[in-house]
C-alpha positions as CSV (number, residue, x, y, z in Angstrom):
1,X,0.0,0.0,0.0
2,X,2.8,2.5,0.9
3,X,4.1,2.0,-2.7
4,X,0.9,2.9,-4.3
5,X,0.5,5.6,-1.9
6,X,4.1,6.6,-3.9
7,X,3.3,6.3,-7.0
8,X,0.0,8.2,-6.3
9,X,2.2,10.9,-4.7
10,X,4.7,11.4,-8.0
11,X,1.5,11.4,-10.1
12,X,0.0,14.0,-8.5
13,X,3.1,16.2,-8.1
14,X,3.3,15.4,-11.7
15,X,-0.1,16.8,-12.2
16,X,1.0,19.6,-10.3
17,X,4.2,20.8,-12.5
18,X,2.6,20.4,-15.4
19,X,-0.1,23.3,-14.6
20,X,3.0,24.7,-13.0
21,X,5.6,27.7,-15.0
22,X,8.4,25.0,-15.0
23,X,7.6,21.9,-16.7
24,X,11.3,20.9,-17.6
25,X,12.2,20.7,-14.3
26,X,8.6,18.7,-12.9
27,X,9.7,15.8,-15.8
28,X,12.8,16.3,-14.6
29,X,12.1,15.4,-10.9
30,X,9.5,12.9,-12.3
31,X,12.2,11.0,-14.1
32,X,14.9,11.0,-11.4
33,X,12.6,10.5,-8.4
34,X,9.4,8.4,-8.8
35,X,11.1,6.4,-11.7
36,X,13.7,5.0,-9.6
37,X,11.2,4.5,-6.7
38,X,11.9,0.4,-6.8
39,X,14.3,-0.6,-8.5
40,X,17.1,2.2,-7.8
41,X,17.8,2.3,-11.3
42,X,18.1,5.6,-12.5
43,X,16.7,6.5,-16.1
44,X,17.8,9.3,-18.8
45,X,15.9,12.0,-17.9
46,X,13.2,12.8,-20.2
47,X,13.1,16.5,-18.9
48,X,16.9,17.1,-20.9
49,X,15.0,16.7,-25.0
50,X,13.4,20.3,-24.0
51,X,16.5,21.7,-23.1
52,X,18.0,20.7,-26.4
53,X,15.3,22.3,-28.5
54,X,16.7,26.4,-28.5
55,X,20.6,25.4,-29.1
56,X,19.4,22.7,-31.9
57,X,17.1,25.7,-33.4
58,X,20.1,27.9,-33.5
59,X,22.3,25.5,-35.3
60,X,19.7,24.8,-37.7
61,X,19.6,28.6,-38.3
62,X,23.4,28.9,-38.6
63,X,23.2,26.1,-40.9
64,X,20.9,27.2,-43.4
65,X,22.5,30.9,-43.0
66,X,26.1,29.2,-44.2
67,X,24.2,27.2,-47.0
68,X,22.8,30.4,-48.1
69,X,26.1,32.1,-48.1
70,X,27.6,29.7,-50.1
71,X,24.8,29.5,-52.7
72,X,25.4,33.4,-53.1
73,X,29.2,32.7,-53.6
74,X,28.5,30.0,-55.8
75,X,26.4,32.2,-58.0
76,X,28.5,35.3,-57.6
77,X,31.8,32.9,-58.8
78,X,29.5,32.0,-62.3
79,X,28.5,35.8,-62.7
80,X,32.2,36.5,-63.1
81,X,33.4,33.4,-64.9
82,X,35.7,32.0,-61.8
83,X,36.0,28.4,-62.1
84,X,35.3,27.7,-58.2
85,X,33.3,29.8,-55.9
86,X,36.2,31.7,-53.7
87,X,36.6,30.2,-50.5
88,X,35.6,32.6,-47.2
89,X,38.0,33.7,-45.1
90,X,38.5,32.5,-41.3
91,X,37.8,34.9,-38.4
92,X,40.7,37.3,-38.0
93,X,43.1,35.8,-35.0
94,X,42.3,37.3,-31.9
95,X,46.1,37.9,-30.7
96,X,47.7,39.6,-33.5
97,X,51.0,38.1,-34.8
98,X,53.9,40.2,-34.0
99,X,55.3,41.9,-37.1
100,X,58.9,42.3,-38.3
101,X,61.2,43.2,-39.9
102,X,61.9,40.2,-43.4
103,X,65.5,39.2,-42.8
104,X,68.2,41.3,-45.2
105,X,65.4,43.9,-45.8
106,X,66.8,45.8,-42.4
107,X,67.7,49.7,-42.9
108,X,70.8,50.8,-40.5
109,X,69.5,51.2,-37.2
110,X,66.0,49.8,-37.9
111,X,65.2,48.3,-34.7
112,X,67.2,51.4,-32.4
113,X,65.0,53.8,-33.8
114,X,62.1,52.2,-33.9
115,X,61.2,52.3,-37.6
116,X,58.1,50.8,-39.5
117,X,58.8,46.9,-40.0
118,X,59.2,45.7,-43.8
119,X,57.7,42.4,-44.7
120,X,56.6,40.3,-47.1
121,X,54.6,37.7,-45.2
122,X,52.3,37.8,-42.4
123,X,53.1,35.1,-39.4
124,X,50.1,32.9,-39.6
125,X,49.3,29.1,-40.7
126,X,46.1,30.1,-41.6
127,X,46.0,29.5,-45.3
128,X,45.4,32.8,-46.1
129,X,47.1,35.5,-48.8
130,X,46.7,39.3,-48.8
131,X,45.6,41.3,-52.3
132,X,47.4,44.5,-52.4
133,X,46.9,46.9,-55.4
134,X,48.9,49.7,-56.1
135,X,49.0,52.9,-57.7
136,X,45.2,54.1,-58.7
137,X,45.8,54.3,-62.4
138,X,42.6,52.0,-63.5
139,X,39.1,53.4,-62.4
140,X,37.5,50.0,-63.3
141,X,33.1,50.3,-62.5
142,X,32.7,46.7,-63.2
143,X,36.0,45.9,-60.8
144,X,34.3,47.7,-57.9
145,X,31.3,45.7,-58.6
146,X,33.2,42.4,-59.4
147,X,34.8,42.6,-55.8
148,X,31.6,43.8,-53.9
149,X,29.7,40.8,-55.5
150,X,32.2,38.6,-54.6
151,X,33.1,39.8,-51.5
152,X,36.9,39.6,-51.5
153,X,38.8,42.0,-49.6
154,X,42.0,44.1,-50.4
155,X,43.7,46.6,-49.5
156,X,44.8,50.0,-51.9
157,X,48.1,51.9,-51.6
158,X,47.5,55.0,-54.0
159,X,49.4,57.9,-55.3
160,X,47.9,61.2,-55.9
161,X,48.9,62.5,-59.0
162,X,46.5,59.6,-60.6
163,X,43.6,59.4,-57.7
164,X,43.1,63.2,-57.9
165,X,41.3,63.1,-61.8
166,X,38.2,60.9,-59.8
167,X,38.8,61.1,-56.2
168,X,35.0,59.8,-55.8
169,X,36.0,56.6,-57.5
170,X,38.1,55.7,-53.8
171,X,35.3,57.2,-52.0
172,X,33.2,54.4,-53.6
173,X,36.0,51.8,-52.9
174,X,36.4,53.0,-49.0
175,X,32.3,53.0,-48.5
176,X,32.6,49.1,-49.4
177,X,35.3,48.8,-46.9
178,X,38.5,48.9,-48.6
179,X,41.4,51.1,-46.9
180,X,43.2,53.4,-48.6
181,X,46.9,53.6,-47.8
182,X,50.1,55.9,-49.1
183,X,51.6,55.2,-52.2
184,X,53.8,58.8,-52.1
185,X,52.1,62.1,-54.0
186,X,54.1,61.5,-57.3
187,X,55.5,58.1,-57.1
188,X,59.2,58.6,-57.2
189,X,62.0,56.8,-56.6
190,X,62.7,57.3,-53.3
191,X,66.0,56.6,-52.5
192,X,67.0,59.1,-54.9
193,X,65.9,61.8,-52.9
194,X,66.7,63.9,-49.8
195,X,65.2,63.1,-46.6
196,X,63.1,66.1,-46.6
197,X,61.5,65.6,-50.0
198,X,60.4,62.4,-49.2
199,X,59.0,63.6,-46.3
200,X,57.5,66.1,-48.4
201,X,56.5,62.8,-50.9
202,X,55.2,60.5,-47.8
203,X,53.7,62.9,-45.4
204,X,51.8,65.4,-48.4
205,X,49.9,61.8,-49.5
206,X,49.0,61.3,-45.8
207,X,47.5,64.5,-45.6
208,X,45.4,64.0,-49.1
209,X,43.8,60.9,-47.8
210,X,43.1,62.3,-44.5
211,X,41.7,65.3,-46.3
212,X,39.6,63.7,-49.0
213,X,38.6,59.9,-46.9
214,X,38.7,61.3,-43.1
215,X,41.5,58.9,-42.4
216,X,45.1,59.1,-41.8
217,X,47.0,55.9,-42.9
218,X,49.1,53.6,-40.8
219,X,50.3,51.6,-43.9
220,X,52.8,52.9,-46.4
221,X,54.1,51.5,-49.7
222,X,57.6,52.6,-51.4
223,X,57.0,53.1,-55.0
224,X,59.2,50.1,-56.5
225,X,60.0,48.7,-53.1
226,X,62.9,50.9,-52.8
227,X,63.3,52.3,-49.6
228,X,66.1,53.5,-47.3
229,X,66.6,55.0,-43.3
230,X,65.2,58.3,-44.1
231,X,62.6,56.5,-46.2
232,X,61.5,55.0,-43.2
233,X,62.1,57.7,-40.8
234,X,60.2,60.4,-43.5
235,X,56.9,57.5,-43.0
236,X,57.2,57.3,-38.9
237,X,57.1,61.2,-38.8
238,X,53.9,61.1,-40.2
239,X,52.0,58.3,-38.4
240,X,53.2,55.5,-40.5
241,X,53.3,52.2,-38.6
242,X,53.9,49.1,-41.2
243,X,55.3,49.4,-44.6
244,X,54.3,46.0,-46.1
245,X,56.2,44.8,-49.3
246,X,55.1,41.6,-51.3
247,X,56.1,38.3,-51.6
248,X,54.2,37.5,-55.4
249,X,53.1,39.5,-58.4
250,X,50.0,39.1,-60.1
251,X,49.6,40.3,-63.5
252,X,46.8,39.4,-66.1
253,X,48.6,37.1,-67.9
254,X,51.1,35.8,-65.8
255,X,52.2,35.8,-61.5
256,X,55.8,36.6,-60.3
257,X,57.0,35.1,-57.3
258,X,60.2,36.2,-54.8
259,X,60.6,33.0,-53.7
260,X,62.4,30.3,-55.0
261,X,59.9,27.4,-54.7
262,X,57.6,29.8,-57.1
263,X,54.6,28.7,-55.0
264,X,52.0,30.2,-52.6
265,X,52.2,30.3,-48.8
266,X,50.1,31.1,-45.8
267,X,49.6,35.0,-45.0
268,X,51.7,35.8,-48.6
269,X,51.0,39.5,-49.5
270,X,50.2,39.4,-53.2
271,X,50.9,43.0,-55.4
272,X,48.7,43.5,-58.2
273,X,47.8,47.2,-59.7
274,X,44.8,49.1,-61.1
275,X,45.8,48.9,-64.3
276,X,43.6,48.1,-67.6
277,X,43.7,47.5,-71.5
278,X,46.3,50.4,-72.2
279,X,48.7,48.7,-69.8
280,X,47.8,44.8,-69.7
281,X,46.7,42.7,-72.0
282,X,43.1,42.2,-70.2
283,X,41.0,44.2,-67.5
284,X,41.4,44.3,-63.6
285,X,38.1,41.9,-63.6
286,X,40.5,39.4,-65.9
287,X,43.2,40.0,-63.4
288,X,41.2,38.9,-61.1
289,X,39.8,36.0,-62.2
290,X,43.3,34.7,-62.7
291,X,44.3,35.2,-58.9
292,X,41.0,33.7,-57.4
293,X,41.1,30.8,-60.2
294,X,44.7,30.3,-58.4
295,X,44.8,30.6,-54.7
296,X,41.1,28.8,-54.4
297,X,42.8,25.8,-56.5
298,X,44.9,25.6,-53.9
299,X,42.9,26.0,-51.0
300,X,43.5,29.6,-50.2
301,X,41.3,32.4,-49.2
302,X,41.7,36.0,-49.1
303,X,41.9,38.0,-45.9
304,X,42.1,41.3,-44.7
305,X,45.7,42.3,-44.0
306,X,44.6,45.0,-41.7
307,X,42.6,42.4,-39.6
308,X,46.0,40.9,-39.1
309,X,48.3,44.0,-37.7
């Protein structure tokens, strides 16, 4: 009698949960309790399927948002005639890599005086590369379009004398998220200069971005890659923290390398430059589909280099 007096007790708890605000926990108890009122044997606790229901919703939810994502790439990639659909980048790394100075690209006194690291490469396994384009010749509509569509980031380094006959054309490109970064006013060679006219060459271009895009850059290009101390020293005057080089060219018809393996790497920085029919034989849009034909054939993405500094 005392176990039916038991059972009658669980039931009517039961009862009483149920008409209750927290039912998970009533099956809960009813699972844990009254089902191991004989035997001892305790069962999975029915309560724990409800408790599954919100996270199993929200993966369902993630899941279809990553199919859709990848349907859009799929169909941006056939728009533009790319043989795969490009791959998406990984989250940025949440502790920056340290940045320095490429071995045999130091400047006297580099480290003393605490001048902008040269690279070529950005630490990082992720199997990433960097798009760089220099210059600002090109003024391409269906680029801009071409790399909204697809989404692939890059970062500009520009010179004035060429940016100045459509500065809205980079006002377009920085509203989709692309920093603009100092290629000199007039693109000389540097080295070839005092240290006062390249200040003059470095500093002027800081002050036309800043002017004309509200920023001030932190990332400087030599024209050429040529550089020396009061290259470097002319850029850190003028807020310059990093002035990345490149480790590959990319042209429309054919890629340079600086290595001697003449292969791609995680966290290569790749040059290109806006350039079009009167320079290459193709468009930037060809150029393009040339790198991302590339790097996805080999399992790369393209990331943000400023997401990694």
């Amino acid at each position: 009698m005392r176990a039916v007096r038991k059972n009658d007790k669980c039931r009517a708890s039961t009862v009483l949960r149920v008409h209750g605000t927290v039912l998970v926990l009533a099956v809960a108890t009813l699972a844990s309790g009254c089902a191991q009122g004989d035997s001892g044997e305790v069962r999975p606790a029915s309560g724990q399927q409800p408790l599954q229901a919100p996270p199993a919703r929200a993966l369902q939810r993630y899941a279809a948002q990553l199919r859709a994502e990848h349907a859009a790439r799929v169909a941006a990639a056939k728009r533009w005639g790319l043989a795969k659909a490009p791959l998406p980048a990984p989250p940025p790394p949440a502790k920056k890599p340290v940045i320095r100075t490429r071995k045999g690209f130091e400047v006297d006194d580099h480290r003393e005086l605490g001048l902008p690291p040269v690279f070529t490469t950005v630490p990082t396994r992720q199997k990433v590369v960097f798009l760089t384009i220099d210059d600002g010749a090109e003024k391409d509509r269906a680029f801009l379009r071409m790399m909204s569509d697809l989404k692939i980031p890059y970062t500009a380094f520009l010179s004035d004398y060429l940016i100045k006959e459509d500065y809205g054309y980079f006002k377009r490109m920085q509203a989709r998220g692309v920093v603009l970064n100092n290629h000199t006013l007039h693109h000389p060679y540097l080295r070839g200069l005092s240290y006062a006219r390249q200040k003059a060459e470095i500093c002027g271009m800081q002050d036309v971005i800043e002017k004309r895009y509200g920023t001030r850059p932190v990332l400087f290009r030599p024209p050429f890659g040529s550089y020396n101390q009061d290259t470097l020293r002319a850029a850190k005057s003028c807020g310059v923290k990093y002035a990345p080089l490149w480790d590959q060219e990319v042209f429309v018809d054919r890629w340079e390398y600086r290595e001697w393996d003449r292969d791609i790497h995680p966290g290569d920085i790749v040059l290109t430059h806006f350039r079009g029919r009167t320079h290459w034989k193709g468009t930037m849009p060809d150029m393009i589909r040339r790198f991302m034909n590339k790097i996805t054939a080999k399992g790369y993405a393209v990331a943000r280099l400023e997401d990694y500094l």
